[in-house]
Structure formats: C-alpha cells, structure tokens
N, C-alpha and C positions, 0 to 999 in steps of 0.2 A: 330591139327584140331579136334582129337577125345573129348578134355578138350573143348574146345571152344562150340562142337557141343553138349555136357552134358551141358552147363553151358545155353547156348539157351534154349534148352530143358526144361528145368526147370523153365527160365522165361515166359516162353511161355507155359507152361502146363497147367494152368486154361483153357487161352485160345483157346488152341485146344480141352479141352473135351468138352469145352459150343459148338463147333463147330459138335463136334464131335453125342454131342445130339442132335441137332438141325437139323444132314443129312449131315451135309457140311464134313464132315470127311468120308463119304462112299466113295467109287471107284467104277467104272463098271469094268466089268472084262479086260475090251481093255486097259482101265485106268492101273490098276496092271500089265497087262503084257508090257504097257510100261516101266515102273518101273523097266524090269528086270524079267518078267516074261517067260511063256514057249513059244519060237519063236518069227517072226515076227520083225517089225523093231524095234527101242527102239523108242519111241512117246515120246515127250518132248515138254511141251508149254515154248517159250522165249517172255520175257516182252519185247517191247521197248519203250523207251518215247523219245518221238523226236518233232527238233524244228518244227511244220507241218505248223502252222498258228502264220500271224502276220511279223514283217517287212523280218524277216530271213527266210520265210518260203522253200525258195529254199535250203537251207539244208537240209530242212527233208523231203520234195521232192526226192530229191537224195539219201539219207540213205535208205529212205521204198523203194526208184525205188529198187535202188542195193540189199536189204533184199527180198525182192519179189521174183527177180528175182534166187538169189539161192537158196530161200526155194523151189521153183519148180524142179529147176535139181535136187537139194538134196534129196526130195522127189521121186520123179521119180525114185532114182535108188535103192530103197527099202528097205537100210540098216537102215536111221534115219527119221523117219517122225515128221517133226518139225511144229508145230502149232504158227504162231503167232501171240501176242494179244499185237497191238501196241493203243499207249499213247499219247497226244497232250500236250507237255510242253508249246506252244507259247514262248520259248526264255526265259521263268519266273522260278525264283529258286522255290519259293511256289509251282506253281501248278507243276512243276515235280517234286516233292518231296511229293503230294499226287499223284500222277502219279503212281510213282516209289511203295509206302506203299500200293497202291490197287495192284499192281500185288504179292509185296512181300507176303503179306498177301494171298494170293490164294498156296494154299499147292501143286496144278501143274503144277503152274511157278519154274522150275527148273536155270532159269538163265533170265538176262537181257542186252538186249543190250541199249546204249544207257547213259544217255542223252548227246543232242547235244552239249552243249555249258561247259566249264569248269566252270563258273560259278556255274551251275546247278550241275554239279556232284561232286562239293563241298561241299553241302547239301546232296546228292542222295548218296554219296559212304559211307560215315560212316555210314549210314540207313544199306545201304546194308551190309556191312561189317559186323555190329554187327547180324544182323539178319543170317549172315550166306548164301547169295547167293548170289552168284558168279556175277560180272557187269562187263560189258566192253565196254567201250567206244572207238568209232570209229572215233573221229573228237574232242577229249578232249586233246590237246596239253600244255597247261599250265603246270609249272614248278610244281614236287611235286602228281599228281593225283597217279599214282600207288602206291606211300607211303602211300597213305589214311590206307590203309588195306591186310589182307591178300587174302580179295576178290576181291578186284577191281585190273584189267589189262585194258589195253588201245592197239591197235593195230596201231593208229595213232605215226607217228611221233614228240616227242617231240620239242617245239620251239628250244628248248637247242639243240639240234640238226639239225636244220634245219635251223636255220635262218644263224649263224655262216659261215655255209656252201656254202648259195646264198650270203653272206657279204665277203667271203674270194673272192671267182668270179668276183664279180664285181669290186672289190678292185684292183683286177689284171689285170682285163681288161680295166678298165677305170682308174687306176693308180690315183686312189679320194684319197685325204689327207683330205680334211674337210667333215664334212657331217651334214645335220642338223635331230633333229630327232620328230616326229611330233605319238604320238599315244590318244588313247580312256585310259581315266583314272578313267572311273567310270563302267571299266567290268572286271573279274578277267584275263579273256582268254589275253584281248589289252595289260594290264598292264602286267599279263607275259611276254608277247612278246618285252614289250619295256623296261624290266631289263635285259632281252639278248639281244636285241639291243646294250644295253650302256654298256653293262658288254664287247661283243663283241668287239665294239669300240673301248675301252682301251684297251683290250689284244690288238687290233691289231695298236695303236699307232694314230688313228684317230683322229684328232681337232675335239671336238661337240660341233657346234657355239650356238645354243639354243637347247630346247629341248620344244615343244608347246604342247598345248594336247587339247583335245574337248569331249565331250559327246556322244551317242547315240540318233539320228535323228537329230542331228545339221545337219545345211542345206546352212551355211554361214562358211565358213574360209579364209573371205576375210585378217583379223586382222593377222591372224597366216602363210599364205601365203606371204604378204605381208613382215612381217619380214623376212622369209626366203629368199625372192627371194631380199632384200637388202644386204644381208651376203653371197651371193653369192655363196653358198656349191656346193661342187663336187659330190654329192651327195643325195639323202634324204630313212630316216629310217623311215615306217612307219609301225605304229603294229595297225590293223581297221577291222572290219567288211566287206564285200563284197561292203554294201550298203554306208557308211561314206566312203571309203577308194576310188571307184568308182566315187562320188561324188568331193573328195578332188584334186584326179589326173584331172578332167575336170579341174575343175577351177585354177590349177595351171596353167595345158598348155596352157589355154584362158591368161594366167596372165604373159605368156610370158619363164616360166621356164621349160625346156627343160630338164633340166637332168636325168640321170635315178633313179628309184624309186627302193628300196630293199623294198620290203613288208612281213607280215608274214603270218601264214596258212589260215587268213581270207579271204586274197585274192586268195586262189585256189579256185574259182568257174567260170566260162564262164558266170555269171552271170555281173562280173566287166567289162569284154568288151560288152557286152549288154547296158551295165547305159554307161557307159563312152566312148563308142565309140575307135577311132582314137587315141584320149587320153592314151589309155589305153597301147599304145607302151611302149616300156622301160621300164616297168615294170619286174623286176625281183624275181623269188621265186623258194624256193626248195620245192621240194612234193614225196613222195612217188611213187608215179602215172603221168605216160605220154602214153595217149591212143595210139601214134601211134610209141609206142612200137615195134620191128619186134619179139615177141614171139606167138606161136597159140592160148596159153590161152587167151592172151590180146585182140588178131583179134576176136577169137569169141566171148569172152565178148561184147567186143564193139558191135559188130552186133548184140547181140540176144538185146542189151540192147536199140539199136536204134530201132530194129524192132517192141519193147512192147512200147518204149515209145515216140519215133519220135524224139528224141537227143542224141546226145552222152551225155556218161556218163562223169562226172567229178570227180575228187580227195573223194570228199564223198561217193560219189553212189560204186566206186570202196572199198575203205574201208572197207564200211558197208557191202557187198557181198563177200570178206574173211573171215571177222568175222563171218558169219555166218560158214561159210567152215570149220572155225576154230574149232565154237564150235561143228558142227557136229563130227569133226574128233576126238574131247577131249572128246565127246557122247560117239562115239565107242569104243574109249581106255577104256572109266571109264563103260562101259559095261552095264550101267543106267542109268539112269535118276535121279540122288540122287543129289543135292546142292554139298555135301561133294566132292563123286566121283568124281564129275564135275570139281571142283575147284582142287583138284589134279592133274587131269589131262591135265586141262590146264595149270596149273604150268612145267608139263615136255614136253609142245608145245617145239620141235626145229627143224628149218629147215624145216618150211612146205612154200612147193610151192605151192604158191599163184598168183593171177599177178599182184599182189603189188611185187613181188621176192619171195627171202625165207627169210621168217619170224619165229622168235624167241623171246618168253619172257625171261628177266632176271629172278634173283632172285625176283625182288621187283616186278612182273608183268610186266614191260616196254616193249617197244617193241625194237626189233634189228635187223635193217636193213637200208641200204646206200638208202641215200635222191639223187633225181637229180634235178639237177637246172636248171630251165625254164625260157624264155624271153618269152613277147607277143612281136609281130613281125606281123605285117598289119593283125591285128586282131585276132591273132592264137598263142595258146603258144606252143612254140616251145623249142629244147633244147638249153640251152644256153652256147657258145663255146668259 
C-alpha cells in the first residue's frame, strides 16, 4: 500500500499544489482533527453515487433510506461522525463515473460507497483503485468486482453465490430436470447472473431447452414466452432487473405458465410484487437479508426504518446500512480518516455483526456470509422450505 500510495502521490502532485494555491488544500481546524487529530470523533466525509433517478430509481431509494438511517445512530453515539455527500448515477456508467471523480477528487472524501449497478462499478472501481480510495459496493453482485483492485470490496452477495444456492432448493423441492433460462444481455450485472445460471445447470445435470434474452425497458416478451411455455420446462432461470423481470413474470402467468421462476439479485426488491402483482408467487431467490428475521438488531432496524420512511426496508436499504457500520467500525480501528488506514482496515474486517449476520471480507475484498433463500407466497417473501 505504502509503493502504491508514493507512486499516487507523485502523479497527483502538480495537482494538489495548484489546489493547494488556490485554498482548496487548507483544512479548518475540526477538518485536522478529524484526520486524526486531538479528541473528538474521527469526522470522515463518504462519497456515494447511487442509482437515485430514472427507471431503477428504487434502488437508490433504498441504499440512501438505509445509508441515512445509520449515519444517524452512527453519529449519535459520538465515536465517528460521518458526513455524507451522495451522487445521482441515474443507472448510467458515464455519469457515475463523473460522480465517482468529483468526490474522489475532494481531498475529504476518505471513502465511497456505492455505485448501484455492477455495470457502473466496472468503470468506478479501477478509477478508484488507481486513485487510491477505498469503494464499496452494496448491491454490485457480478462475477469478478472485488478483483478490480486492492480498493474495491463489496458487502453484497455475489451471484456465484447466490443464485447456485436458490437453484439447488428448488431443484430439490420441485425435483425440475429441464429448465429454460430467459435473462438481459445487454447489462453487465443480467449477463453475470445468467453464466451462473448456465454454469449452475450443468454442474447440476439440468436439460436447458433454450436460452432467450431481451434488453432494458423491453415491454413485450410475447416471442420469448411463447417458446418457453411450448418446451414445457420444469422450470425457468431468469437473471433481470426488478422492473424487465416483474414485467416478464406477469405475462408469463396471463400466458398460462405456472411454474416456478429462480431469479437472481435483481429481483430482491418488494418493488417486483408491486409491478407484478399475484404473479409474483413462485418466485424464488437467495438474499442476504429477510426482514422478519427473529434477531433484535433486525426488529429494530426494521422499525426505525418504517418509522423514517413509511416501508419496510428491503435487501438494498439493508445492505447499504451495514456498510456504513462497517466502514465506521474500519474508521475506528484505522484510528483516521486517511484513504490508506481505511483500506487496511477494512481489509482485516472479520466477523462483524451485522443484521445481514456476521460478515467478513476475503483476501480479495469479497464478502463471506450464508445466503437464505426466499419464496414470495401471496404477496410476501418469505423463507423458502
């Protein structure tokens, strides 16, 4: 880290003494003592850029509810006072990726959370990376993100882990030999999700009679339905969006196909039984997160998080409200507010309870912890047994 952080340094030296003339390099003195100065809590601004506006905006809804909601109690209890200056990616690699470079570029942004979509932090993380601060993604499930760099970690669930796990359950419970498999092929996060799909399938011996795919705001899968529900599967695999993936299951069940649906991290949000209604049964996915958990952390999360925002919270909102916990806790340990410290120390995160469980990054940043896999069931996702 310490080669890395000289080798920045150096690139980056013009530009902090023009900054440095210009005022933008001064501190106040509240500023230094967050840095590590005499007393008081450690003060650290965190970037986020999240998806806020635009078709996906209920993700980043849910990210800032839950990020909100902990920088309050975090703050409150006096040790970290965290400031944060969040970012509107609209669901777009470009503009989170100038999102992401105006906060990295601010000298007390020590860390970022975010962005929403794996797409996005495929551009965003090598930025980060090379610059030297620390990013974590909360809902970046795609195959490959924590290998970006030494900075980027993710707390989310990988698909590789997740979906596997809802496809071995249902496998067993519905005893499916054939399955057809139906995802988005022009977004990085769908397409991850639907080479573990197919990767999945073979290891576990499964017929895949077709394999269909559609775009982002397609609004018709009369064509790709249609074949499916001729080939009769036991089955179907779909790796989609909340908003395509909602969409897809109505018009199956109007079209007569009944069987149950394996989906992947797109569809953890309560937003797909909203668009889809009734439809939305049978539906099965692993998450991280099931609000009616029997632990205390979970109970009162949920309630302080209905009481601010008039909903329960969902798989993101939850996420996003660890990760902050996390980085507070990786604050403390690194005893600063420094890029470097930071990133060290979330490197030796293990075993923090959270109410996602307890959570641990590997070596490569990942995250490590047991998925549970959920049915909706007359409108509610529930566990699935």
């Amino acid at each position: 880290m310490k080669m890395k952080k000289w080798f920045q340094f150096s690139v980056l030296s013009s530009m902090l003494v023009l900054s440095a003339c210009s005022g933008g390099g001064e501190q106040t003195a509240g500023e230094k003592e967050g840095k590590g100065g005499s007393g008081g809590a450690i003060k650290a601004d965190i970037g986020v850029v999240s998806y806020i506006s635009g078709p996906g905006a209920a993700y980043g809804e849910a990210i800032t509810g839950g990020l909100k909601l902990a920088q309050e109690e975090i703050n409150a209890k006096g040790e970290v006072d965290i400031n944060l200056i969040i970012e509107d990616s609209a669901g777009k690699q470009d503009q989170a990726l100038t999102a992401a470079q105006k906060l990295m570029n601010s000298e007390n942004v020590t860390a970022i959370i975010g962005p929403t979509l794996s797409t996005e932090m495929n551009v965003v993380g090598p930025e980060a990376d090379l610059s030297g601060v620390p990013i974590m993604g909360t809902s970046t499930t795609a195959d490959g993100i924590p290998q970006i760099g030494d900075y980027v970690f993710r707390n989310s669930i990988p698909e590789a882990l997740a979906i596997p796990a809802s496809m071995k359950k249902a496998v067993e419970k519905y005893d499916a030999k054939k399955v057809a498999i139906l995802y988005g092929n022009d977004d990085v996060f769908t397409k991850s999700g639907f080479d573990t799909m197919k990767k999945a399938a073979e290891d576990m011996g499964l017929e895949v009679l077709t394999i269909e795919t559609f775009q982002k705001g397609q609004s018709d899968y009369n064509a790709q339905l249609t074949k499916i529900k001729g080939l009769n599967p036991d089955m179907i695999l779909c790796s989609a969006l909340y908003n395509e993936g909602a969409v897809i299951m109505d018009q199956a069940r109007k079209m007569g196909i009944d069987v149950p649906f394996v989906g992947g991290n797109g569809f953890n949000s309560p937003e797909v039984i909203k668009i889809a209604g009734d439809a939305a049964d049978g539906l099965i996915v692993a998450t991280p997160w099931y609000g009616e958990k029997d632990d205390p952390k979970v109970k009162e999360f949920v309630s302080n998080f209905e009481k601010e925002y008039g909903k329960k919270p969902d798989q993101f909102a939850a996420q996003a409200y660890d990760a902050l916990y996390i980085m507070a806790e990786a604050l403390k340990n690194a005893g600063e507010a420094d890029r470097d410290a930071l990133r060290d120390a979330l490197a030796e995160v293990k075993n923090f309870n959270g109410i996602l469980g307890m959570i641990s990054f590997d070596k490569d940043g990942d995250v490590v912890m047991e998925p549970t896999v959920l049915v909706i069931e007359d409108g509610a996702f529930k566990i699935f047994e």
